[in-house]
N, C-alpha and C positions, 0 to 999 in steps of 0.2 A: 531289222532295226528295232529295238526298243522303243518304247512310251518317252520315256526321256528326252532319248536321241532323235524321233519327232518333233517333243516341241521346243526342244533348242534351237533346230532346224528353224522351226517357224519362228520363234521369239526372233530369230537371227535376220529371217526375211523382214518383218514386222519394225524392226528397228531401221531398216533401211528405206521404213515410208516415210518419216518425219513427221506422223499423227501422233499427237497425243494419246495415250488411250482410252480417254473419254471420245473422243474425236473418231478411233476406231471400232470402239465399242456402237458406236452408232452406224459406221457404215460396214458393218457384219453383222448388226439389228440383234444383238445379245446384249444382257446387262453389264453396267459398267464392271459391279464386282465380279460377275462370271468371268471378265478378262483379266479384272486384276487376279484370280487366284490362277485363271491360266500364265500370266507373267511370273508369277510365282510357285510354280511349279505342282500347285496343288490339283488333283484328280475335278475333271468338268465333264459333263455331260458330252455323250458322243455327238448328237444334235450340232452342241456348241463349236465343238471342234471342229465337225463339218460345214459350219456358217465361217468360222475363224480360217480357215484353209480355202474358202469361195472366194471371199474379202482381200486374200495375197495370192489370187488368183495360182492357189494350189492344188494339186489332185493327192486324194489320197489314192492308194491300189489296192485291194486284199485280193488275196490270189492264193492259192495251194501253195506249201513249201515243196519245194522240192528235196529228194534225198540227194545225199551225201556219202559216201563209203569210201 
């Protein structure tokens, strides 16, 4: 998965809370505009993403790729 395709993923979840995002920016306890530039596609701190992904009761994984041949 790409960075992208993460957080459209999440923007997708997020839109299905019906919080504003001043409203969820408070309850994932990051600044209002760290969410607005995460709804708009721009690069946020990993911290943040991992507070934003707690918040929509998501897990991130990193894990070893596995190959492919």
């Amino acid at each position: 998965m790409t960075a992208n395709e993460i957080a459209r993923k999440m923007q997708r979840v997020y839109a299905r809370t019906g919080m504003t995002w001043h409203q969820f920016a408070e309850k994932a306890e990051i600044g209002y505009n760290t969410f607005r530039f995460f709804l708009n596609s721009k690069n946020i701190r990993l911290d943040s993403l991992l507070k934003i992904a707690e918040a929509l009761n998501l897990e991130i994984i990193v894990r070893e790729k596995t190959e492919t041949k």
